[in-house]
N, C-alpha and C positions, 0 to 999 in steps of 0.2 A: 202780269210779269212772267216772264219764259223759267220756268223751272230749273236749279241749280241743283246737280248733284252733290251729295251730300257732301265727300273729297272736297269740291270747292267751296261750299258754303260754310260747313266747318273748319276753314283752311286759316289758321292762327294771326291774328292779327299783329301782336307782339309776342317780342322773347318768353316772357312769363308764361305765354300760352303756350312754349313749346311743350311738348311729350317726350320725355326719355333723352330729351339729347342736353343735358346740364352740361355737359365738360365742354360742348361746343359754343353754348349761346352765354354763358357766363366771361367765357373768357373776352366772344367778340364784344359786351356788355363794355367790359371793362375797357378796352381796345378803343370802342368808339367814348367813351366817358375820357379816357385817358387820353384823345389825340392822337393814339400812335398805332392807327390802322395801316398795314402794307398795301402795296399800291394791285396784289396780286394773291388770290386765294383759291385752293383748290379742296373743295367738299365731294370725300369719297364714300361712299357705303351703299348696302344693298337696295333695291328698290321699297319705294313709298314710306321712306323714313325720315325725309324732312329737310335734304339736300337742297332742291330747288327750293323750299321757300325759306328757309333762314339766308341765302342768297338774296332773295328779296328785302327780309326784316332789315339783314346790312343794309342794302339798298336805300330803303327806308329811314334807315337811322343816321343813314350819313346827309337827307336831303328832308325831316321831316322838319319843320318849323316853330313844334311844339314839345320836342324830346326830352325825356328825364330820366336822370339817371342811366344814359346810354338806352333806351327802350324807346323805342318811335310810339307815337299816342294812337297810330292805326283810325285816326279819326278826320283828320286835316285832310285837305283840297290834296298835299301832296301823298302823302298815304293812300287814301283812296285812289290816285290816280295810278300808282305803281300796281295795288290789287289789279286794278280792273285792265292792266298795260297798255293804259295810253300816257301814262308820261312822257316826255320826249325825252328826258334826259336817262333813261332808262330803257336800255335794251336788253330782252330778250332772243338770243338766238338761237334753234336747233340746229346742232353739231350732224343728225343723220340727215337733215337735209340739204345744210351748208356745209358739204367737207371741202370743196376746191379753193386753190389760191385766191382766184379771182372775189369769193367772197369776203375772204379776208383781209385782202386789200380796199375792201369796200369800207370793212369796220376800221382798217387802220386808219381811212381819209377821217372816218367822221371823228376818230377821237381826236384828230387836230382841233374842231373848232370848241371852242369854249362855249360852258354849259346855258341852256338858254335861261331853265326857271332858278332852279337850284344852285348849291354851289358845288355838287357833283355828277358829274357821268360816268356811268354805271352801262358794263357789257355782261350780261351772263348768259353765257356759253354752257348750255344743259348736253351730256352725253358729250364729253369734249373727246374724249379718246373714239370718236366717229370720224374728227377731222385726219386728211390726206397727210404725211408726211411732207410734202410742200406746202400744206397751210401751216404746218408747224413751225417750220421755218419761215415761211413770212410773216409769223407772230411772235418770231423770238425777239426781233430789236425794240420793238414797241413797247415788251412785254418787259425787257431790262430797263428801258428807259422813257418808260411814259409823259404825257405831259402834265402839266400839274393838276389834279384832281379829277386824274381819271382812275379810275378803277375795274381789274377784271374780277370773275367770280366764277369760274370755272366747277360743275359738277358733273361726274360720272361713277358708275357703277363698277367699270373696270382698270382704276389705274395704273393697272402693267401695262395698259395700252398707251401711257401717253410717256411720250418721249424723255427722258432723264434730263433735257437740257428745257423743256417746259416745269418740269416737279423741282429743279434746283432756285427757280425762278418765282415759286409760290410759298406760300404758307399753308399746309396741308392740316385738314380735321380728316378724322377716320368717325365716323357715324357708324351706330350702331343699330342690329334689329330690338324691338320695345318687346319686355318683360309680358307674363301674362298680366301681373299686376296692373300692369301703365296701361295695356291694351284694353281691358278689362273697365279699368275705371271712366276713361273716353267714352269705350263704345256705351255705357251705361248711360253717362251722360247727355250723349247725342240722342240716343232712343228716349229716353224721358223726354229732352227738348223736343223733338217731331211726337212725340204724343203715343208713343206705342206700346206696348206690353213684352220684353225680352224675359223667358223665366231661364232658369239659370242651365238651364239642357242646352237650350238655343245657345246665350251666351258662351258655353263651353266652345262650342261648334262651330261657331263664329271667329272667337281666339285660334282654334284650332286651324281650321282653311284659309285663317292670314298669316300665320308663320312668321309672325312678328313684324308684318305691314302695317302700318295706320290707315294708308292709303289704299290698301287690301281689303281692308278691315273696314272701313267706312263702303267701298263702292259693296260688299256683300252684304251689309246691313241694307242696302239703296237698295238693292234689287230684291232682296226679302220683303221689306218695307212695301212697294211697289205690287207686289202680288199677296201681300197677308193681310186681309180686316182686325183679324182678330191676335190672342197669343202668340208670339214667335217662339215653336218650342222645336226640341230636337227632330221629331218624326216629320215635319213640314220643312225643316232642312235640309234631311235626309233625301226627302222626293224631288223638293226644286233644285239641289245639286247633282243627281242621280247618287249619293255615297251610298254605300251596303253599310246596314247597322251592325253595334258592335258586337251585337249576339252571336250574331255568322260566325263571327272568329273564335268565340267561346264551343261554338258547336263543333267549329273544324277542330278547337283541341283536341274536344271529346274526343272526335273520330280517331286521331291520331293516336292517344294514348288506348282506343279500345283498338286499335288497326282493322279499322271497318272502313274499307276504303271504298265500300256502297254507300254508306252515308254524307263519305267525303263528296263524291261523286253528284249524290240528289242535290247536296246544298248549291253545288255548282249550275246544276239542272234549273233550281228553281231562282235562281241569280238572273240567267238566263230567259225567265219566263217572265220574272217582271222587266226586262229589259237593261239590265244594268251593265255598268263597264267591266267588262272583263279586265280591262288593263287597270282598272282601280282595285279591283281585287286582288290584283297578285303586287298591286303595290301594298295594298290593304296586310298580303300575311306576312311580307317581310317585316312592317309595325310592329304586328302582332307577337311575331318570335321576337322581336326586340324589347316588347313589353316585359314578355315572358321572362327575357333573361336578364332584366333588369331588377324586377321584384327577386326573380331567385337570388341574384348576388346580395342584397340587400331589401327588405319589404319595407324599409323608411323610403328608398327612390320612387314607390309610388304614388308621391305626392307629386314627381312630376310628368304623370300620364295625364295624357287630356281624357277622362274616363270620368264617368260616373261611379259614384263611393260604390255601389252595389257591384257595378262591373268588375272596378279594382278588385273587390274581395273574390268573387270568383277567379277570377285572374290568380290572384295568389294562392290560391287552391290548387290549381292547377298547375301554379308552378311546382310548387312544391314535391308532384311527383313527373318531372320532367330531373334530367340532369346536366348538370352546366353542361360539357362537353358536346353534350344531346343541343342542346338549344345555340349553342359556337358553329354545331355543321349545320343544324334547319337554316339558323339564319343565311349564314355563307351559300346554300343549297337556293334558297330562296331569293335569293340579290340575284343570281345570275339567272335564274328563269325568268324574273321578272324584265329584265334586258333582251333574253330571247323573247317574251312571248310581244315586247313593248315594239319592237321591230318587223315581226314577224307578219305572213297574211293568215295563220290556220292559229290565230290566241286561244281558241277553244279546245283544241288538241292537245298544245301545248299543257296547257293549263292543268287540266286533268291526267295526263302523264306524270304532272307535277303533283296533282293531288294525289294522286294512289304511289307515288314515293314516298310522299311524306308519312301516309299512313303502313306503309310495310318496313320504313325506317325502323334500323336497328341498335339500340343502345349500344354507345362505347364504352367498357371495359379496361380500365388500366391494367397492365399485369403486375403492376403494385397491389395492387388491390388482391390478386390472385394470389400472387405469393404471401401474403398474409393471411389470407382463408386456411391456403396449404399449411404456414405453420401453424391456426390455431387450430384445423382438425389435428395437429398432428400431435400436440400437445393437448387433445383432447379435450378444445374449450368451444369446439362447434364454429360452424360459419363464420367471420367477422363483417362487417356491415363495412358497405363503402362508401365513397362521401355522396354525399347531396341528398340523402333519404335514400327510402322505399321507393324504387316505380313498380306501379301497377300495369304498365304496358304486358302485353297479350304476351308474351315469348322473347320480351325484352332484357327480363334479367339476368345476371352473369349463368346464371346457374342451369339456362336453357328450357328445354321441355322434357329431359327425363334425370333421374339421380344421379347422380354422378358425373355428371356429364357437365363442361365449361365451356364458353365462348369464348373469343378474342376477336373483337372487332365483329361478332355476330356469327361466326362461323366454330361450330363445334370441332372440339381437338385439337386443333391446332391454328396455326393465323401463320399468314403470307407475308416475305419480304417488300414484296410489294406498298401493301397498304397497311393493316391493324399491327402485322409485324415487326413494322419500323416504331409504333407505337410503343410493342413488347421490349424492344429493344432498346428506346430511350428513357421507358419505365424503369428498364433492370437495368440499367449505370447510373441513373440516378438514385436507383433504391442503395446498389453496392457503395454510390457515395456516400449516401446518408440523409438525404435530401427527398421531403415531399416533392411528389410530382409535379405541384405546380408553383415551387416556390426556382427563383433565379439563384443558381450556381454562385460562388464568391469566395473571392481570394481564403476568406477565413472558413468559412464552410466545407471548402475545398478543404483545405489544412488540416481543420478540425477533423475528417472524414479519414482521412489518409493516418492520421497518428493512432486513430481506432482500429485499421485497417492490418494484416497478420502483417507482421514482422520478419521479411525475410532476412536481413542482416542482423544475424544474430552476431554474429564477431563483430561485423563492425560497431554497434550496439556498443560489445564490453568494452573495446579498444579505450574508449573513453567516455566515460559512463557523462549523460546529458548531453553529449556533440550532439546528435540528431535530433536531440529535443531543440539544444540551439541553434541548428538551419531553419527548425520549421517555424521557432518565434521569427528568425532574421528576413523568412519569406515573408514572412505578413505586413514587413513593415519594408523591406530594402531587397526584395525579390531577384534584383541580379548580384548585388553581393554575396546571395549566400546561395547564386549558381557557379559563383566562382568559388566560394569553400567546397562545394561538395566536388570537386573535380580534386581537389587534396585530403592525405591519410594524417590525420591527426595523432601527436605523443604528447602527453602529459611529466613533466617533471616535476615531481612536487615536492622534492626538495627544494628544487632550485625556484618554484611556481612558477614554472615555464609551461607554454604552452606551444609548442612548434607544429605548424604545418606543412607538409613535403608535398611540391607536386612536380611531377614527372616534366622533364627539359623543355617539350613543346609548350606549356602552357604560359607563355611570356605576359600575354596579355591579361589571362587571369591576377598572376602577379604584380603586374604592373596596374591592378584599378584595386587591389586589396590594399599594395602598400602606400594608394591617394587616402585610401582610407581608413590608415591604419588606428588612429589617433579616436576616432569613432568607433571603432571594431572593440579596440582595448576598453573603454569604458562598457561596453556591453559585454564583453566576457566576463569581466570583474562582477556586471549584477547579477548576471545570467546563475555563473559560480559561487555568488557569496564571498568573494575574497579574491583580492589584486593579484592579476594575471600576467605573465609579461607576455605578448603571443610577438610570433617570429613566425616568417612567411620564408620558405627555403626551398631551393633546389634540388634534391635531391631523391626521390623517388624512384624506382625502379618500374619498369615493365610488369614484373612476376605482383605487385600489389594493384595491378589492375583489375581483380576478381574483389577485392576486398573494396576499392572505392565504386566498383557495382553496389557492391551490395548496401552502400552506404547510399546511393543515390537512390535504387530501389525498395530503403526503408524511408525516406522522404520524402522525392518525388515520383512514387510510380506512375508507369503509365497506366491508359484507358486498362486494356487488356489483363495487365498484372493485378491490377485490383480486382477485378471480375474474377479470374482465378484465383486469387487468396479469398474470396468473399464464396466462390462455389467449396472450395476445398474443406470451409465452415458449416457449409449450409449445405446439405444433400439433397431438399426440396428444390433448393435455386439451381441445383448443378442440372439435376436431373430436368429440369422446364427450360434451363439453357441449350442442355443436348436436344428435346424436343424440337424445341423451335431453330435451331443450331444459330442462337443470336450473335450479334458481336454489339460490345459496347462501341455507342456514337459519344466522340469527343462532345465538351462539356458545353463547347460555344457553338455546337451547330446544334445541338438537339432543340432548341426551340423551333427553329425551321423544320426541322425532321415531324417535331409533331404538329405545326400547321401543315404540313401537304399530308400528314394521314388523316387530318380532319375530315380529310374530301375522297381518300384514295378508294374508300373504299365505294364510293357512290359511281366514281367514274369507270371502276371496273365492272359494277353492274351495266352501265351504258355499253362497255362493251362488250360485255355477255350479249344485252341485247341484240346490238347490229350486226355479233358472230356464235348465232345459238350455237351450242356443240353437237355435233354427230349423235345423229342415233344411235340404239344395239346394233352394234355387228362395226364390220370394219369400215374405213374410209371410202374404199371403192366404193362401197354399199350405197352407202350415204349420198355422195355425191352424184349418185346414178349409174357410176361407170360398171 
């Protein structure tokens, strides 16, 4: 008998046998038990996840002769005939090689006739988003209006490809890729049934190069199977796939954090001498910093590395003296070389370009960080530690290679608009906010920041003692309400517990969304104050009280700029590192973007250092020959 790859011979008889897809085979269980199967289904998800053959189980279950409980018995004349496809009343078509009308006009004739064995026919249509947009359309009338007990079964991998007026006309499952669990337990059980030895290295390795395929997963085991007598363990994976073992990447850490970009270099050397993919190795370190920064965020997430327990621990070792920020640009750094060198005809060049970066890579630096050093020497409590540990990197630390002396962005003295400076800069308005560097800006944050923040309306302050405490609760909850109070000068009578506010003649519209709200405003004053308020919204303001409703807006809401100046005018460390770097605060909603393009800025100005070395001693003439 002609040898069956393992894909089809372990290819599921019935529902029960399926793997990982419960939400889909349960229901159609129910569907076929219940009588109330649609006449039209479309099975979407990634490859070798079980699309095309629950297509079949349907199949099956609606023409099997001995079914129970909606589950076809996989054993009758009619089951085995659909396995093996020679049913007749059962078609199989492919969509890549049947896209034109004309085929489809083929299949619309035959589902006129009625069924020969069964009491259903059955079309599945594998990779249906292959078909022309003319077989779409000559599939739609058929498709609304079949004849009785016909059925489609449409699967594909990509259904944005198929037409809106095909997807309104089906019953769609979303499939999903299989768990290491689910994959895990199969392939275990397939390798016992063919008789063969998987120790738990192989298996990793195995889960790992199917990526949540079944069908992945079983034809790697076939071909292992195939060339192995004996154990299937990791190292015999390792050579009939060509993959570089996980040591490599441990080694290239080393390199990187001692920035010995000789070593970086040999590893690459010797990659090369036993022959392996260059283009898997630089898919290989973008993993690997993804490991990295995965354990660093959390050391419970490496329980979802495909790694071996002893790997992981070195691994977290390693992380630990790496720093988040450091591990957000390797990786970023790494994703796009890997696309250069994956394109490219010189991958060996590239490659190692890339490896003597990574290992001359320079630690990022907050200037949060900085300004907290400055005040604890300054208050005399010594260095302050920044986040994510110690690194031991070679000349990586904020602190450089001689006393006194600081970095930003890797560069002694001072840092560039350009790149680590925009970093400095969205450091220092979020420090003057109040705000860790990498926590997200908010409404009450923001608030909270600003009421700490120096108090330049000191009159408007007295004028009515807790007015600006009550815009800043009203901003937190009714943000444009109480940008229409702050455009008016508050008077108190407390005789009469009036509460009047005056704004100057132009502001009609202020006026007019206060007095919608008046009825809500008065019960908040009342709490705000401790005692029933009458407030009254008036006209009459002058011109000459317009320095006074400044200063009322600029003790509430200041701007970028005004904070940063009252927060230097406090701090003489922050003043004096502001006039250094001559920064300006970045508004609160772009500094996220500000600090993802410094993640990189400073990598790509070394590129173009590169491509434009600077002149030697002496002047330009010189230099250039002239």
């Amino acid at each position: 008998m002609a040898y069956h790859a393992l894909a089809r011979k372990y290819r599921p008889a019935t529902f029960s046998e399926m793997v990982g897809q419960q939400h889909v085979t349960s229901t159609l269980r129910a569907a076929v038990r219940k009588d109330k199967l649609t006449h039209a289904y479309l099975f979407a998800g990634p490859r070798g996840c079980g699309k095309t053959t629950v297509a079949r189980l349907l199949a099956k279950a609606l023409n099997c002769t001995q079914s129970h409980d909606g589950d076809p018995c996989g054993v009758c004349d009619v089951c085995r005939g659909i396995a093996a496809g020679s049913y007749l009343d059962v078609l199989e078509i492919d969509a890549a090689s049947h896209t034109g009308v004309d085929n489809i006009r083929e299949l619309r004739d035959m589902a006129q006739y009625s069924p020969t064995k069964g009491g259903c026919r059955v079309f599945i249509i594998d990779e249906v988003h292959m078909l022309s947009k003319g077989a779409f359309n000559a599939l739609l009338k058929i498709l609304e209006e079949p004849p009785a007990r016909v059925y489609f079964f449409f699967a594909t991998t990509e259904p944005t490809k198929v037409l809106r007026t095909i997807l309104s006309r089906c019953q769609r499952f979303d499939f999903r890729l299989l768990t290491r669990q689910e994959l895990s337990a199969r392939i275990q059980e397939v390798a016992t049934a063919e008789g063969v030895t998987l120790d738990p290295g192989g298996l990793r390795m195995v889960i790992s190069l199917a990526e949540g395929s079944m069908r992945d997963a079983l034809s790697i085991l076939d071909q292992l199977i195939a060339g192995c007598e004996e154990v299937i363990d990791e190292p015999y994976i390792v050579r009939q796939f060509g993959l570089v073992q996980a040591e490599v990447y441990v080694e290239l850490n080393e390199a990187i954090l001692q920035q010995d970009s000789r070593r970086a270099l040999q590893l690459l050397a010797d990659l090369m001498t036993a022959g392996q993919s260059l283009d898997v190795f630089a898919q290989g370190i973008v993993l690997n910093f993804r490991n990295l920064l995965l354990v660093k965020i959390d050391p419970e997430l490496a329980d979802t590395l495909e790694m071996a327990p002893e790997q992981v621990t070195r691994l977290t070792e390693q992380a630990a003296r790496f720093q988040k920020q450091d591990l957000l640009a390797l990786l970023d750094r790494a994703s796009q070389h890997y696309e250069r060198i994956h394109r490219s005809t010189q991958p060996r060049i590239l490659l190692e370009a890339a490896l003597v970066e990574y290992t001359l890579f320079e630690s990022r630096v907050l200037l949060s960080d900085l300004v907290r050093r400055l005040q604890a020497l300054e208050q005399g409590e010594g260095p302050a530690s920044t986040d994510g540990g110690a690194s031991d990197r070679k000349g990586a630390s904020s602190q450089g290679g001689g006393a006194g002396q600081t970095r930003v962005g890797g560069r002694r003295g001072a840092a560039t608009r350009s790149g680590s400076g925009r970093v400095a800069e969205a450091a220092s308005s979020r420090l003057v906010a109040g705000e860790h560097p990498g926590s997200r800006p908010t409404a009450r944050t923001t608030s909270r920041s600003r009421t700490h923040s120096k108090n330049e309306g000191i009159a408007a302050a007295d004028t009515i003692p807790g007015w600006t405490g009550f815009i800043q609760v009203l901003l937190e909850v009714q943000p444009g309400l109480a940008a229409c109070l702050m455009d008016g000068l508050p008077s108190l009578d407390s005789e009469a517990d009036r509460l009047v506010v005056a704004f100057p003649p132009d502001k009609d519209f202020q006026l007019a969304r206060l007095r919608q709200e008046l009825p809500q405003l008065q019960e908040r004053v009342a709490g705000h104050w401790g005692r029933p308020l009458q407030l009254t919204v008036v006209t009459n303001a002058t011109d000459d009280d317009g320095a006074l409703r400044e200063d009322i807006r600029r003790s509430v809401a200041p701007t970028e700029k005004e904070v940063l100046a009252a927060a230097c005018r406090s701090d003489r460390p922050l003043a004096d590192l502001v006039d250094l770097l001559q920064g300006e605060p970045i508004p609160l909603e772009e500094q996220d973007s500000w600090l993802h393009e410094a993640g990189s800025s400073k990598l790509t100005r070394r590129e173009q250092e590169a491509d434009h070395p600077p002149a030697p001693d002496g002047n330009d003439d010189a230099a250039e020959g002239k």
